[in-house]
N, C-alpha and C positions, 0 to 999 in steps of 0.2 A: 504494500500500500504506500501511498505519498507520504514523504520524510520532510518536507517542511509547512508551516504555515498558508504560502502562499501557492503553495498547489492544493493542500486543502480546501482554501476557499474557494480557489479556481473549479475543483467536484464540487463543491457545494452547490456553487451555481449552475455548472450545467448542466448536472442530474436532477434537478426541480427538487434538491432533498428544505422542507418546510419544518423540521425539528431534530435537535441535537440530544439526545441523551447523555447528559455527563452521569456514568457509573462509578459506583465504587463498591467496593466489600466491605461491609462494617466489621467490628471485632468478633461476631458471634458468625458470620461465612453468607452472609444474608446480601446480596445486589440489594444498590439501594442507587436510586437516580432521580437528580435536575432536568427537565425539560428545556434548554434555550431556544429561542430564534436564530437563524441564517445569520443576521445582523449583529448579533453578541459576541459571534464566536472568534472573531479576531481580538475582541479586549479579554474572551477569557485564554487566550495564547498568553498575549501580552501583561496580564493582571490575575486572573483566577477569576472563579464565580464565586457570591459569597455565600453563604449559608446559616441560617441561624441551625450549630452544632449541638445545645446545649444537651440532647438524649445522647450523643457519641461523648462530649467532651465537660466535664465537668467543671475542670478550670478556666476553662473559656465558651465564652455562645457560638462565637462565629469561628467557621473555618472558610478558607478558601479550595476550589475545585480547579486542578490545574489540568487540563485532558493530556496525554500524551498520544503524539500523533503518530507514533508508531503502530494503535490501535484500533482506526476509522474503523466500523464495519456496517454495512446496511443491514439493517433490520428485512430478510426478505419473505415476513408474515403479514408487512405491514403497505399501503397502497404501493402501487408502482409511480403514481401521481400524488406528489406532496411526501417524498419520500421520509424516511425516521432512518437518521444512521446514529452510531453511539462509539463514546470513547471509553477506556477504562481511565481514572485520573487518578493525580497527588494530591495525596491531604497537603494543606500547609498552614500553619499558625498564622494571623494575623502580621506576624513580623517576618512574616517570609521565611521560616526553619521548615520544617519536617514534624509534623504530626507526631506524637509518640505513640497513636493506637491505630498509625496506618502500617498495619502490617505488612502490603503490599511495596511498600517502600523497604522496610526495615530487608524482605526478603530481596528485593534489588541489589541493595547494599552489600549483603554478604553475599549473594553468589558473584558480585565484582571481588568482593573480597581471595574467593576461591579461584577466580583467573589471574590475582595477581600471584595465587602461590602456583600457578601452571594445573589448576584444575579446569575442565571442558566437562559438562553437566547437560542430558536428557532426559527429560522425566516424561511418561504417559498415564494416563489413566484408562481403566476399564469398569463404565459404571452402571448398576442393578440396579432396575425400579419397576414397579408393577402397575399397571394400568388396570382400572376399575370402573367399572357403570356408574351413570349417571341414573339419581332415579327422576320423576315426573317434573320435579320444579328444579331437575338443573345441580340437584346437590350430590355429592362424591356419595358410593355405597359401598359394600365391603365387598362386594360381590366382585373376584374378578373378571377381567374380560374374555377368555377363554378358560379351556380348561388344558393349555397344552403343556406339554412337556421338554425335556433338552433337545435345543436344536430340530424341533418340528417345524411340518409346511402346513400349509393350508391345506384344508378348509379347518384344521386343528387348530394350528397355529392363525388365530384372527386378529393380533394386533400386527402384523407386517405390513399394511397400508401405512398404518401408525410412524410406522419405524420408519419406513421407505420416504416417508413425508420428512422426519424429522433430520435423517440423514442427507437429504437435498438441501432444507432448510442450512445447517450447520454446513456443508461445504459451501454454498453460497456466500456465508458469511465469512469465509476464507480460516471456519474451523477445520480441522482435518478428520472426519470419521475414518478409521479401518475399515473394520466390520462392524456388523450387526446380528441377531440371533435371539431367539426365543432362548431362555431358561430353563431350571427345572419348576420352579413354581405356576403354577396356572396363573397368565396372566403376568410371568417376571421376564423380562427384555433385558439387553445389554447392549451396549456400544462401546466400540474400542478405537483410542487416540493410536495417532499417531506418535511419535514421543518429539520433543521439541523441548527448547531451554524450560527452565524450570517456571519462570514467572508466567510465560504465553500458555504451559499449559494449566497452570493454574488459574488464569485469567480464562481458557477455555473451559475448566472446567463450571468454573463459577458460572457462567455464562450461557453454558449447555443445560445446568437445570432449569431454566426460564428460560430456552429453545423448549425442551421436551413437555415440559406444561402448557407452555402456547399453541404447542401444535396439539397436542393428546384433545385440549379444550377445542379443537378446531374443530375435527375428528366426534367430537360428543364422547369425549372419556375424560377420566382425571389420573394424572400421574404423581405419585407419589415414591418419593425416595427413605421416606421411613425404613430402617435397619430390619426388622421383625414386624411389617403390619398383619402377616398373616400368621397365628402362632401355629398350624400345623401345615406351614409350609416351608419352602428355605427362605433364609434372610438376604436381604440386598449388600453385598460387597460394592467395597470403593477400592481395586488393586492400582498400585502403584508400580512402574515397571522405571527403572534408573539403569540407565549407560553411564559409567563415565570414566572421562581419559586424562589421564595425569601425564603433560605434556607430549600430547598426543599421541599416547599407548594407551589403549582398554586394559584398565585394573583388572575388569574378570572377564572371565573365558567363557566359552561356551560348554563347555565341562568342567567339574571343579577339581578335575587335575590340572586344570588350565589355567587355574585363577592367581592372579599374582597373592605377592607376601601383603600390599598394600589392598588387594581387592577382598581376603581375608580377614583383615584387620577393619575393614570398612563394614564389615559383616557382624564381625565381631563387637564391632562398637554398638549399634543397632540391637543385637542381640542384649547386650550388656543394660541399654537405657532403656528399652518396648517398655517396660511396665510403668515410671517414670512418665513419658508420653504417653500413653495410652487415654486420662483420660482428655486428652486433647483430639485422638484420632477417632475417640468412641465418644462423642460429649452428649450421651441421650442416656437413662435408664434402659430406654428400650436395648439399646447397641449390644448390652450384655447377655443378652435372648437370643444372639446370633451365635457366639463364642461357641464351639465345641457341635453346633448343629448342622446336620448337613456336611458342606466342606471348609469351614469354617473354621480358620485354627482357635484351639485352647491353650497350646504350649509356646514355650520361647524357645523353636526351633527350626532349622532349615532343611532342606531338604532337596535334592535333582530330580527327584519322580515322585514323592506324596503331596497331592492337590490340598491338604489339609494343613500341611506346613505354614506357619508366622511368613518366612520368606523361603523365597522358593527359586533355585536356579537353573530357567529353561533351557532347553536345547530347541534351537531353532535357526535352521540351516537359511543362510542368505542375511542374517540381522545382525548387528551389532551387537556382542554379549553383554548381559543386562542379570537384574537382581529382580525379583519380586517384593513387595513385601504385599502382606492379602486380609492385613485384620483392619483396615481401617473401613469409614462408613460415609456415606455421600451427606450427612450431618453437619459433620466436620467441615473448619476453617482452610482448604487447600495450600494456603500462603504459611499459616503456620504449622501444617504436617507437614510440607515441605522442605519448611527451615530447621525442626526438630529433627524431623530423619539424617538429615545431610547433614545434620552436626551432629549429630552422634555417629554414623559413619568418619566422618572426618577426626573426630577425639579418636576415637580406634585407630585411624590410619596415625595420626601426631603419637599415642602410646605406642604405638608398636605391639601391641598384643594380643594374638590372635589366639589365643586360649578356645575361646568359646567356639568357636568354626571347628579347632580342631575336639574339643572333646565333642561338639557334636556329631563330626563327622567318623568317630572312632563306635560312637553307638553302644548298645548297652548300658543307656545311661537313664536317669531317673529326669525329666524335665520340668522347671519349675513355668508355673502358668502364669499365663497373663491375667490381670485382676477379675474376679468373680463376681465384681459388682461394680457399678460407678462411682459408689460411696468410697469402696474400697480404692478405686483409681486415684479419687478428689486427692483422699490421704498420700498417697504417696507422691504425686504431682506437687503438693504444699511441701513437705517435707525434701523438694528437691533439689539440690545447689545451680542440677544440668539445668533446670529450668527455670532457675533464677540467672544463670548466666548466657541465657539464650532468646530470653524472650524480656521486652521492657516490662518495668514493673507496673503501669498501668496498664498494662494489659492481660497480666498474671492475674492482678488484684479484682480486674471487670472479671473474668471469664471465671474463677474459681467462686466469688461472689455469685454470679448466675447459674453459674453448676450448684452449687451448694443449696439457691430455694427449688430446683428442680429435685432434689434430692427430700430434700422437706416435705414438698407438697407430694411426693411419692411416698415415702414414709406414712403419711396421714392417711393413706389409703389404707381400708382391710385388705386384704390380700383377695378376696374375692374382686374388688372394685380396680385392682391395679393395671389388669388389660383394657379396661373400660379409660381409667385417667390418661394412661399411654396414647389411647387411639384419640381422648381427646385430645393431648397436646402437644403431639405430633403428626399425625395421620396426615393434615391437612397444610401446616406449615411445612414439613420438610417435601 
């Protein structure tokens, strides 16, 4: 797409595009956006948009919205006449610094950080959701859309209009879909990135869940990215898939007799921190209704051929060698599972210690598990140095604060009541 200003406004004007979406991700992974005019969009190059901030920022009202124009993309659900194109932007403080709860920034920063020490970084995703009937007045039901199963066709498989729509949608927009495919759950879909720098696919992914809602509502269905909406079905995974080259050699291999001493040690460190992060990759009570179900890891372990493995290391002929990791949830803030994984990776590679890869990969071993609960998560997240020294503190203090009354108001439930509280306070927003 166009890299300055003034070819921007040059598309502006010749595509008839009549609204500017300035986006952003707030701290909780939630797209949030300004509407401008044609006519604005050269002062907010030049100045920012302003915003009264006060539900993001509590020591100040206003923030400014600065687009960055590396990330034009036409909305193409929306007229072809009076077009809606959108930018992802930077927070900035009144006096012109950097936000301290734009964590899309904060994640910019350190991956410039990692190419100054000779690191080269691709991340993709691959992300589960289920499509569900609408009943008479239009409102989401529990019912889902089919009843099909792994990788079915039609006339089984009935969301693939769905998918087929949403997959044009997103290349249009100069996202990149792989694939596409029906699940095991009745009614559970996936699509898979392409893999790209870490921030653009985060910015895609953020972005792709309001692609798949817009289109699913087109369609006359609702999609929902909840972790466990249906409990006697499988849960929606958010997989993470990392390439990366330390002065342009791939760390790992495509077999793990292949993996260097640093792509080990990258393994290692991730292994070492999951449960520390975890409740940041899991940040729903529901998320821990997926753990251990299905293919769903429970343990903190790797694996070359078990689909139920924490990380998992594919073999796949013609791709660049790459790591999984497969317990996180489409919930979750992308910018800051991003930033937590790759620094825990990278602490392993700085230690030098590849312990854990190697007694995993020796086997016969007892595996300790990732948290059993969110409550249990909250605690060890608080209690962490890695995640005091990787994440700002107003952003620690918002997101463990809003874990902690979801935790509350879940507690308050009888346990009979607690599928019922979940479906309401997630079903519909994630």
């Amino acid at each position: 797409m166009s890299t300055s200003p003034k070819e921007i406004l040059k598309f502006v004007d010749e595509n008839d595009v009549k609204f500017i979406r300035l986006t952003f991700c707030d701290i909780f992974g939630n797209l949030k956006n300004i509407a401008i005019m044609p006519n604005e969009l050269e002062h907010a190059f030049a100045y920012g948009i302003p915003f009264d901030a006060s539900e993001f920022n509590k020591s100040n009202s206003d923030l400014f919205l600065i687009p960055d124009i590396s990330t034009l993309s036409v909305l193409p659900w929306r007229p072809k006449s009076g077009r809606v194109v959108r930018f992802f932007c930077t927070l900035k403080n009144p006096d012109g610094s950097d936000f301290a709860g734009d964590i899309r920034t904060n994640l910019i920063n350190y991956i410039n950080e990692l190419r100054l020490n000779g690191y080269s970084c691709e991340m993709g995703t691959r992300c589960e959701f289920y499509l569900f009937e609408l009943d008479e007045k239009g409102n989401p039901t529990n019912i889902p859309h089919d009843n099909g199963g792994y990788l079915d066709v039609a006339p089984i498989d009935k969301c693939e209009n769905a998918r087929r729509e949403i997959c044009l949608s997103l290349e249009e927009m100069g996202l990149k879909p792989k694939s596409s495919c029906h699940k095991h759950g009745s009614g559970q879909n996936e699509i898979d990135f392409h893999e790209n720098e870490p921030v653009t696919a985060a910015d895609d992914m953020v972005h792709y869940k309001t692609v798949v809602k817009s289109i699913a509502a087109q369609c006359g269905l609702f999609a929902s990215f909840m972790p466990k909406p249906l409990p006697n079905e499988h849960g929606s995974a958010l997989i993470f898939s990392i390439s990366i080259k330390k002065n342009g050699e791939h760390i790992f291999g495509d077999v793990p007799e292949n993996i260097s001493h640093e792509g080990k040690c990258f393994i290692s460190g991730i292994l070492r921190r999951i449960q520390e992060i975890t409740a940041f990759l899991n940040p729903t009570t529901n998320s821990y209704k997926r753990f251990g179900a299905g293919y769903a890891p429970q343990y903190v372990n790797w694996s070359s051929e078990n689909c139920s493995a924490l990380i998992k290391i594919p073999h796949i002929a013609g791709t660049p060698p790459r790591i999984e990791i497969r317990s996180a949830d489409a919930s979750c803030n992308p910018y800051i599972a991003f930033r937590l994984i790759l620094a825990a990776g990278i602490e392993g590679i700085k230690s030098g210690d590849y312990y854990l890869y190697e007694k995993n990969r020796a086997g016969g071993i007892s595996y300790e598990k990732l948290p059993e609960s969110f409550e249990d998560a909250i605690v060890i997240a608080k209690n962490s140095d890695f995640i005091k020294n990787n994440l700002p503190e107003h952003v620690i203090e918002t997101l463990i604060n809003y874990y902690q009354i979801q935790v509350h108001e879940f507690n308050k439930q009888t346990s009979e009541n607690q599928d019922s509280f979940e479906h309401k306070y997630y079903f519909k927003t994630l």
